[in-house]
Gaussian input, Z-matrix of N, CA and C with variables (Angstrom, degrees):
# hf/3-21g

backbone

0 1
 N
 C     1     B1
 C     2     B2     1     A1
 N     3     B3     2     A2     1     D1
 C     4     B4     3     A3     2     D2
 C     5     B5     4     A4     3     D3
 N     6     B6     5     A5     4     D4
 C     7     B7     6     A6     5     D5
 C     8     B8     7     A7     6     D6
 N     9     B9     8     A8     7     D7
 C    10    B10     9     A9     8     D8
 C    11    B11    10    A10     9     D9
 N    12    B12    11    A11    10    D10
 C    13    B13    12    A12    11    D11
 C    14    B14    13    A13    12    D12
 N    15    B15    14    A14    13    D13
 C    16    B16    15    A15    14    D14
 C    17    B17    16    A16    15    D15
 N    18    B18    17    A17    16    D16
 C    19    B19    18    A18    17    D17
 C    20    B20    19    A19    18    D18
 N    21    B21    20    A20    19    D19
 C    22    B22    21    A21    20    D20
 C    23    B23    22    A22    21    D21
 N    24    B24    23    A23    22    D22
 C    25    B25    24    A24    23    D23
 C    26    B26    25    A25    24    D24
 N    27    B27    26    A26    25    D25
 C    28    B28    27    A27    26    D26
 C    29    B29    28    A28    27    D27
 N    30    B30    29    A29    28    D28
 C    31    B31    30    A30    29    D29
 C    32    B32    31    A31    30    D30
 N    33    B33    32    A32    31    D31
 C    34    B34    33    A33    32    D32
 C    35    B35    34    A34    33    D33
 N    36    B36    35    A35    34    D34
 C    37    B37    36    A36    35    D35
 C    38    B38    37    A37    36    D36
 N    39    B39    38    A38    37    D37
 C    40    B40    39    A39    38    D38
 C    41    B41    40    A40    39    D39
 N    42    B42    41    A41    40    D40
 C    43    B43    42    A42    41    D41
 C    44    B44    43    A43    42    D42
 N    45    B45    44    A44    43    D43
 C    46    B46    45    A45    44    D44
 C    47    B47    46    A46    45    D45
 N    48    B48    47    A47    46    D46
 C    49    B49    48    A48    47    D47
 C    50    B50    49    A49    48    D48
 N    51    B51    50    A50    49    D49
 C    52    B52    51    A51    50    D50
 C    53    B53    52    A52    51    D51
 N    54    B54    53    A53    52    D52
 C    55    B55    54    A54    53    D53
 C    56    B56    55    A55    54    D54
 N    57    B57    56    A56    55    D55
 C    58    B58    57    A57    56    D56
 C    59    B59    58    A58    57    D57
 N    60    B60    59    A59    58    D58
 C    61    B61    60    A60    59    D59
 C    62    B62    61    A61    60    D60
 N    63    B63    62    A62    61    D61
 C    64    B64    63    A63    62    D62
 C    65    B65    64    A64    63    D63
 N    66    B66    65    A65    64    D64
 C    67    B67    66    A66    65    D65
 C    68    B68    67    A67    66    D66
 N    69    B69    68    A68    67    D67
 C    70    B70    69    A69    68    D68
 C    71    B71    70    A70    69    D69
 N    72    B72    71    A71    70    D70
 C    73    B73    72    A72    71    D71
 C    74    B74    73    A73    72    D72
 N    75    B75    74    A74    73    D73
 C    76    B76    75    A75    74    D74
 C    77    B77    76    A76    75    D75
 N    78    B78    77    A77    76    D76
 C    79    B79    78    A78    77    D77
 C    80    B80    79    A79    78    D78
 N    81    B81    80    A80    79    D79
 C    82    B82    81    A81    80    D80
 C    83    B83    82    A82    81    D81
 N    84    B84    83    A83    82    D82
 C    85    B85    84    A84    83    D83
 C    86    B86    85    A85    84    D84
 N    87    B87    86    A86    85    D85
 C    88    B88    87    A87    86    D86
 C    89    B89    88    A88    87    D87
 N    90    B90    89    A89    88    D88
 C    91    B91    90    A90    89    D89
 C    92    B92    91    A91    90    D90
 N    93    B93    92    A92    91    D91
 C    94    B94    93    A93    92    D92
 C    95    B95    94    A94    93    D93
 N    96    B96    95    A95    94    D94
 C    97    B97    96    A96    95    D95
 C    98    B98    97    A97    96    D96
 N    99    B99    98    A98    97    D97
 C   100   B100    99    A99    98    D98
 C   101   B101   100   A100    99    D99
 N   102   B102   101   A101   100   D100
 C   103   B103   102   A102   101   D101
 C   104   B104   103   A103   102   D102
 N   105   B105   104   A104   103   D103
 C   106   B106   105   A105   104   D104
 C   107   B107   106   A106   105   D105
 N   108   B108   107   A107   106   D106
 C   109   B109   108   A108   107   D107
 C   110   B110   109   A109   108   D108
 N   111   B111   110   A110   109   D109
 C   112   B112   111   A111   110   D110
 C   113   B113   112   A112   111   D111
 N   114   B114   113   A113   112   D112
 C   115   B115   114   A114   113   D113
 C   116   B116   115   A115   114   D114
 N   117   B117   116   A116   115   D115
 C   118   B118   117   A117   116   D116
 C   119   B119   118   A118   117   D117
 N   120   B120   119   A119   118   D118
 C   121   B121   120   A120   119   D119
 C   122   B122   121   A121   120   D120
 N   123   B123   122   A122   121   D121
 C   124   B124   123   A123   122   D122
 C   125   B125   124   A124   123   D123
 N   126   B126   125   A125   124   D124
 C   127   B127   126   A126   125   D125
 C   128   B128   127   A127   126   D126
 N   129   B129   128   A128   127   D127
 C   130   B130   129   A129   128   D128
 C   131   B131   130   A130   129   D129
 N   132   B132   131   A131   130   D130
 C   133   B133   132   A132   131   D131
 C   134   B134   133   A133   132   D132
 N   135   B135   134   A134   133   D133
 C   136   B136   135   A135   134   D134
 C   137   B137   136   A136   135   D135
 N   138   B138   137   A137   136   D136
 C   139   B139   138   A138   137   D137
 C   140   B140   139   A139   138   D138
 N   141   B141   140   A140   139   D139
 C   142   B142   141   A141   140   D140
 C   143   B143   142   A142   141   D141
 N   144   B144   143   A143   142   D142
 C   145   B145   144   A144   143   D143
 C   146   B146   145   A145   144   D144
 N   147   B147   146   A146   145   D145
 C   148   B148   147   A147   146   D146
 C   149   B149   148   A148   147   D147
 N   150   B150   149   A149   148   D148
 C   151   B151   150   A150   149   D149
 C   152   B152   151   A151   150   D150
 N   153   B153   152   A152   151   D151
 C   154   B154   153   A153   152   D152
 C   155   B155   154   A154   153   D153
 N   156   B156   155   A155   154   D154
 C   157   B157   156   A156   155   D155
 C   158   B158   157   A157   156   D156
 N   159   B159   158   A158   157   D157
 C   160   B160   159   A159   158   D158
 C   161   B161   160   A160   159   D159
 N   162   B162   161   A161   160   D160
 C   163   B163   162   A162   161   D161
 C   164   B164   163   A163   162   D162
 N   165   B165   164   A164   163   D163
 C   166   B166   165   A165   164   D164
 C   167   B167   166   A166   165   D165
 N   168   B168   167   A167   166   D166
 C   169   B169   168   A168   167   D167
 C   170   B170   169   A169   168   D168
 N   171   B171   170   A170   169   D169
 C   172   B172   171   A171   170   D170
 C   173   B173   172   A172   171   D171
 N   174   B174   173   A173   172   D172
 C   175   B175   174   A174   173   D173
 C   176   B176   175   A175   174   D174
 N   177   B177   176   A176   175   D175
 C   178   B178   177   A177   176   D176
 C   179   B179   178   A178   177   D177
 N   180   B180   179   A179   178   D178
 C   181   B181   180   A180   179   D179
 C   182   B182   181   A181   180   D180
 N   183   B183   182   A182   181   D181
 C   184   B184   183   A183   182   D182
 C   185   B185   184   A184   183   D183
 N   186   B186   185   A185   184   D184
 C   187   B187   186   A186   185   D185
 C   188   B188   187   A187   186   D186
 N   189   B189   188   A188   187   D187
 C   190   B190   189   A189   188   D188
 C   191   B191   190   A190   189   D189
 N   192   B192   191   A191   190   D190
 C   193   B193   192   A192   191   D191
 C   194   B194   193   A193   192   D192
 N   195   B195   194   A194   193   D193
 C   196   B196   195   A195   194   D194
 C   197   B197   196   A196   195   D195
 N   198   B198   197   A197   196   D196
 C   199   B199   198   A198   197   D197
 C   200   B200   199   A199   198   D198
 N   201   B201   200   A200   199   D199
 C   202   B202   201   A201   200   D200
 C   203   B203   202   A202   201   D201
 N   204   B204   203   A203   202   D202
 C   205   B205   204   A204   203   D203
 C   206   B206   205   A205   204   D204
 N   207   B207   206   A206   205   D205
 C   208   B208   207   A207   206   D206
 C   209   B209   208   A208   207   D207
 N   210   B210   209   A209   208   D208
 C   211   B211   210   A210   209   D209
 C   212   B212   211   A211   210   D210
 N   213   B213   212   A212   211   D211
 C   214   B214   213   A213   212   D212
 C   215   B215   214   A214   213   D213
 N   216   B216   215   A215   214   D214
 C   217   B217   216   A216   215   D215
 C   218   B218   217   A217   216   D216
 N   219   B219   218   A218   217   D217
 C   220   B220   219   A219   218   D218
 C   221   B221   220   A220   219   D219
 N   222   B222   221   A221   220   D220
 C   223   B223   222   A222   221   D221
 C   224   B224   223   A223   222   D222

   B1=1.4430
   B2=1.5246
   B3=1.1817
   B4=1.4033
   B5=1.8419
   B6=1.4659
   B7=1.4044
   B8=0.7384
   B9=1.7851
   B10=1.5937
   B11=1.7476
   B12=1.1936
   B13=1.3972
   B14=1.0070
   B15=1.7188
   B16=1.6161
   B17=1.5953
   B18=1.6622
   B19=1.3422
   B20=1.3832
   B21=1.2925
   B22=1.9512
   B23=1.5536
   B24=1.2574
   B25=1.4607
   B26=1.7444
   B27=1.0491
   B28=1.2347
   B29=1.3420
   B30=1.1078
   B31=1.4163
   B32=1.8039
   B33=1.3501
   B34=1.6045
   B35=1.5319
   B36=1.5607
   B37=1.6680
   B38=1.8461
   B39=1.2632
   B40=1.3375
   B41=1.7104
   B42=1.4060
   B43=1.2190
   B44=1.8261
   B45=0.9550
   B46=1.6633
   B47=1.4316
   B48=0.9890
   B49=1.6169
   B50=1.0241
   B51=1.2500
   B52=1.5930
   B53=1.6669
   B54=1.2097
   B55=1.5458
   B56=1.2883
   B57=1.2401
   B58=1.7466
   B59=1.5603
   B60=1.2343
   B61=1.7894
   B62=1.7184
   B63=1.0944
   B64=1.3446
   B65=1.6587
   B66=0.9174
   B67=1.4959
   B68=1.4524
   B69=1.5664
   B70=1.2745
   B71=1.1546
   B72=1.5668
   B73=1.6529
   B74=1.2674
   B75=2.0620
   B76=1.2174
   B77=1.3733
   B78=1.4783
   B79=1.5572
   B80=1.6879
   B81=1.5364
   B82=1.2708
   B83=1.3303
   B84=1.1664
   B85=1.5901
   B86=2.0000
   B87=1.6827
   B88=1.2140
   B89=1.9365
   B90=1.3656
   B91=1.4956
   B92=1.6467
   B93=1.0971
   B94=1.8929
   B95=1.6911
   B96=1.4919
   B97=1.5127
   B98=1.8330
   B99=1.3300
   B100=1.3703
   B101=1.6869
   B102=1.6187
   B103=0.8928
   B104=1.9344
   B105=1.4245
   B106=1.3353
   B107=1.3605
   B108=1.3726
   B109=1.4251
   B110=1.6812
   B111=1.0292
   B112=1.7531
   B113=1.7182
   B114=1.2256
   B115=1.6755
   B116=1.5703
   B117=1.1275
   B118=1.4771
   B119=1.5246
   B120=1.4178
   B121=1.4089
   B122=1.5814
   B123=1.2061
   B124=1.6399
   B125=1.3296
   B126=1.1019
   B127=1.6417
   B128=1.4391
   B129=1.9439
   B130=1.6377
   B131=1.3826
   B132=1.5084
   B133=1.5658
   B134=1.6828
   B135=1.1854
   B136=1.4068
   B137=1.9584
   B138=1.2842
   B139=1.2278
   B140=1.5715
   B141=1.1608
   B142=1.7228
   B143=1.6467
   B144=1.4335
   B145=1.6748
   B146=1.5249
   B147=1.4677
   B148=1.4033
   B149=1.2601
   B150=1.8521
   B151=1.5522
   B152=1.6827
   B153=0.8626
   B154=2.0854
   B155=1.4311
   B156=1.1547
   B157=1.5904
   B158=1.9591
   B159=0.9116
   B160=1.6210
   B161=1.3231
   B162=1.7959
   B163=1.5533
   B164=1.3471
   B165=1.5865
   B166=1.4972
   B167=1.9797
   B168=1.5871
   B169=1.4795
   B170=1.7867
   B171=1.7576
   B172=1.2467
   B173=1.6981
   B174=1.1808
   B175=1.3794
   B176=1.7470
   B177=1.4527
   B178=1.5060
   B179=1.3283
   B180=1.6294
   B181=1.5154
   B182=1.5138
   B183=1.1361
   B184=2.0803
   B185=1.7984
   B186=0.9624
   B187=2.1717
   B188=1.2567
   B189=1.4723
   B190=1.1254
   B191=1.9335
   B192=1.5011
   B193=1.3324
   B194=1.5272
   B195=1.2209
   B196=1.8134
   B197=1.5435
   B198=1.3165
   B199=1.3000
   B200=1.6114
   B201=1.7132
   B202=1.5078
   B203=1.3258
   B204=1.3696
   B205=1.4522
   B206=1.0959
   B207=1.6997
   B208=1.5010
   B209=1.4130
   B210=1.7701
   B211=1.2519
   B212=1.5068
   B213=1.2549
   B214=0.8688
   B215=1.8096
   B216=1.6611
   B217=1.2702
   B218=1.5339
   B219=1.4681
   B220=2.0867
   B221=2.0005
   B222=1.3477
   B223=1.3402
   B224=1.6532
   A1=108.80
   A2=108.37
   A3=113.16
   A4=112.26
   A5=126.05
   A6=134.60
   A7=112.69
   A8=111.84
   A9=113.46
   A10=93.99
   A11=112.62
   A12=125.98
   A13=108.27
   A14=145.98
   A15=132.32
   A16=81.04
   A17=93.48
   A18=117.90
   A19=98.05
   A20=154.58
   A21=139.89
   A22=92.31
   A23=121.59
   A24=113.35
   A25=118.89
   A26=141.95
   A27=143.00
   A28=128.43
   A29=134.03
   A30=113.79
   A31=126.67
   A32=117.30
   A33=105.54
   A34=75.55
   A35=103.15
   A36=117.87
   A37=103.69
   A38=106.29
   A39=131.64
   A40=92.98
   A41=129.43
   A42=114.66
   A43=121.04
   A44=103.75
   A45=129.87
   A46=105.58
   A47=118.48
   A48=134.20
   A49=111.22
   A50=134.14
   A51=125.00
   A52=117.84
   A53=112.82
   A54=110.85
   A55=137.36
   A56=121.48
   A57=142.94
   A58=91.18
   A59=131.50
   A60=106.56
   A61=103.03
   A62=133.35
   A63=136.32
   A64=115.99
   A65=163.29
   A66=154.89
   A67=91.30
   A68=96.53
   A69=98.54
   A70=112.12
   A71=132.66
   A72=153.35
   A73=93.13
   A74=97.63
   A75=102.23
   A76=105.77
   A77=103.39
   A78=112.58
   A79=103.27
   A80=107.27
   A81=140.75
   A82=125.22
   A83=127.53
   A84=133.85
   A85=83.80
   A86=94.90
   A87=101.88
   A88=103.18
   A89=116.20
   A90=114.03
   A91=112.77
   A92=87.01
   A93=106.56
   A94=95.96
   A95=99.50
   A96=120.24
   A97=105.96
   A98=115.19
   A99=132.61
   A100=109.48
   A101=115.93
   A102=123.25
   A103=96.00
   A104=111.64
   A105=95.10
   A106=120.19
   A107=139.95
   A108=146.26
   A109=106.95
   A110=127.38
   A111=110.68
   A112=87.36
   A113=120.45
   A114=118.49
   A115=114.50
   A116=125.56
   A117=151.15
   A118=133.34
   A119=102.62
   A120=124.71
   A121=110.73
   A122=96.09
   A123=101.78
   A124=133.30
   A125=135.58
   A126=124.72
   A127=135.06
   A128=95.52
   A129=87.73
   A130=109.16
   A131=97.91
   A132=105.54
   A133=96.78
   A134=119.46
   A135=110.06
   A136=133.77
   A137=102.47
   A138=110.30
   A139=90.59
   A140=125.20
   A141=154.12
   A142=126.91
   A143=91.83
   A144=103.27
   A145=104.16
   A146=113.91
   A147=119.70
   A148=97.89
   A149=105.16
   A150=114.70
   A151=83.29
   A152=113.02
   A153=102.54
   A154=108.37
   A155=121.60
   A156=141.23
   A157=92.29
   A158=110.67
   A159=108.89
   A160=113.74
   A161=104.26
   A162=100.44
   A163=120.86
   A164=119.59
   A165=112.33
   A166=119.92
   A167=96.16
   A168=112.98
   A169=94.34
   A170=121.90
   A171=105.25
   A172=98.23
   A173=149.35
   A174=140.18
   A175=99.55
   A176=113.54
   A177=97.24
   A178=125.86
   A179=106.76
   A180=111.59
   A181=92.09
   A182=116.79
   A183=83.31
   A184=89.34
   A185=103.92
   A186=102.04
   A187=88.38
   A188=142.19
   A189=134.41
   A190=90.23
   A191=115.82
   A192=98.02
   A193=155.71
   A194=83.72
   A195=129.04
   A196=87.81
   A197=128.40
   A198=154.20
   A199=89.70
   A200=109.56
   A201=125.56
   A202=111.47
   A203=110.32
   A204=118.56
   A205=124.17
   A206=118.32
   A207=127.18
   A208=105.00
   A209=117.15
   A210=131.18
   A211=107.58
   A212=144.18
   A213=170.18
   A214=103.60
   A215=109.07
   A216=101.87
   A217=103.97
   A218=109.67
   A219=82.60
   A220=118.19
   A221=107.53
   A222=105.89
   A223=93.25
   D1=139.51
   D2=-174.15
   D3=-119.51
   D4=119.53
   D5=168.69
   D6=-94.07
   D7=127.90
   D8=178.48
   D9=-147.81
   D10=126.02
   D11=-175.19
   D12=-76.94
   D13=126.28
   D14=172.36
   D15=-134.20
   D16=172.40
   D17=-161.04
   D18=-104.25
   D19=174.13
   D20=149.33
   D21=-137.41
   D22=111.06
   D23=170.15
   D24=-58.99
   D25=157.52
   D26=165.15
   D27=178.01
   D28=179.80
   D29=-173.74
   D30=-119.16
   D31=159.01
   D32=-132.99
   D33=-153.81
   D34=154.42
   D35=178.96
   D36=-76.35
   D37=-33.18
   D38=-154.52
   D39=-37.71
   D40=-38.97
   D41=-178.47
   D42=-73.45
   D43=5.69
   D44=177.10
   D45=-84.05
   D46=-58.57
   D47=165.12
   D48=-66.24
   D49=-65.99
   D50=-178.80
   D51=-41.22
   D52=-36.74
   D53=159.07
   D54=-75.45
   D55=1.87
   D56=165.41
   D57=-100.62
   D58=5.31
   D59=173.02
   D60=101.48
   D61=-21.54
   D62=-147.43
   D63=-76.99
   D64=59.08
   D65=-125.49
   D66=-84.89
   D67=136.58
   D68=162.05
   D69=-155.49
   D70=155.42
   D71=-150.94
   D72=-135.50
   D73=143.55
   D74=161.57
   D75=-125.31
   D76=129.51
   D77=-174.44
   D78=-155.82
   D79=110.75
   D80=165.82
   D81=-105.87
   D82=78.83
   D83=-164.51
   D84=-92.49
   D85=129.10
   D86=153.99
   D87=-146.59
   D88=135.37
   D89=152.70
   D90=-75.75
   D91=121.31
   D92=-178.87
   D93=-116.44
   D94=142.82
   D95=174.74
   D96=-65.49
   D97=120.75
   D98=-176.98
   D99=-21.25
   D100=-54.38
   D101=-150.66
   D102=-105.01
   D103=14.12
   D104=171.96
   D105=-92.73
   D106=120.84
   D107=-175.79
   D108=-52.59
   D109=66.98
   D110=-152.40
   D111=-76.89
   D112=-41.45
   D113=-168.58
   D114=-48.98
   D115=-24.35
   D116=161.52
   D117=-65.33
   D118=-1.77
   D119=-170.61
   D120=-126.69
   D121=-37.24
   D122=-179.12
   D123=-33.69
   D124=100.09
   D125=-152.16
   D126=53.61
   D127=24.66
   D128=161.52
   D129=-111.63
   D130=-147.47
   D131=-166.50
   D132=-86.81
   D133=-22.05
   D134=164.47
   D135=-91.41
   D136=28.49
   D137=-152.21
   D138=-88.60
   D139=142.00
   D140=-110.53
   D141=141.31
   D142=141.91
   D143=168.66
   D144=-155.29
   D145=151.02
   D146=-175.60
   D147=-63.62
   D148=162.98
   D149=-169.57
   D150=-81.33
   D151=-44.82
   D152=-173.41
   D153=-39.97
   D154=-40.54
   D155=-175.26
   D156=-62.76
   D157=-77.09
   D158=178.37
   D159=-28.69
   D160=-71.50
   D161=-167.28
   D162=-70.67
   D163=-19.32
   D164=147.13
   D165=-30.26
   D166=-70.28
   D167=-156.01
   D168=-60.98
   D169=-36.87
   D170=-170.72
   D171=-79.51
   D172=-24.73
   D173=-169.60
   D174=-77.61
   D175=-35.03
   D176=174.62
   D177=-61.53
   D178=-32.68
   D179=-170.36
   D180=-77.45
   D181=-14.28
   D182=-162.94
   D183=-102.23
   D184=-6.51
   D185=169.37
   D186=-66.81
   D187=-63.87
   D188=-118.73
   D189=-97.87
   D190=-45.98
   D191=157.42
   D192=-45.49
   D193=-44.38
   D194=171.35
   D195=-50.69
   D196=-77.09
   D197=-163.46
   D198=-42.78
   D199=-81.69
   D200=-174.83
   D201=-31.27
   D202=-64.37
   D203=174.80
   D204=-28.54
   D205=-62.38
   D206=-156.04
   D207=-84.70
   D208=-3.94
   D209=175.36
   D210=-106.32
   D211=19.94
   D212=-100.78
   D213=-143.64
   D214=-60.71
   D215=177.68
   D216=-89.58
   D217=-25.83
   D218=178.48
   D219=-69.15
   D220=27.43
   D221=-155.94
   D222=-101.02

């Protein structure tokens, strides 16, 4: 398996919030099949990701909350 971090510009409320104080991250972990072009899909009419790709990306986010949380009071 191969990790490679890329950036996708696009646009996000988050700068709405960031001026009320609000911090916010963008982090979408999905495993995508090697040979899928995903950058090529992005906001079209075919835009998609395998369900394996999801339940990866939702089990990372709730570790990483899960995680935050329980670290939460030494913060």
């Amino acid at each position: 398996m191969c990790v490679v971090p890329m950036m996708a510009t696009g646009a996000t409320d988050a700068k709405h919030l960031a001026r009320l104080g609000v911090p916010c991250y963008g982090f979408s972990p999905m495993r995508l099949p090697e040979k899928m072009d995903f950058m090529r899909m992005i906001h079209r009419h075919n835009e998609r990701i395998p369900i394996d790709a999801l339940a990866f990306g939702v089990q990372v986010l709730y570790d990483v909350v899960a995680n935050f949380c329980s670290r939460a009071e030494e913060l």
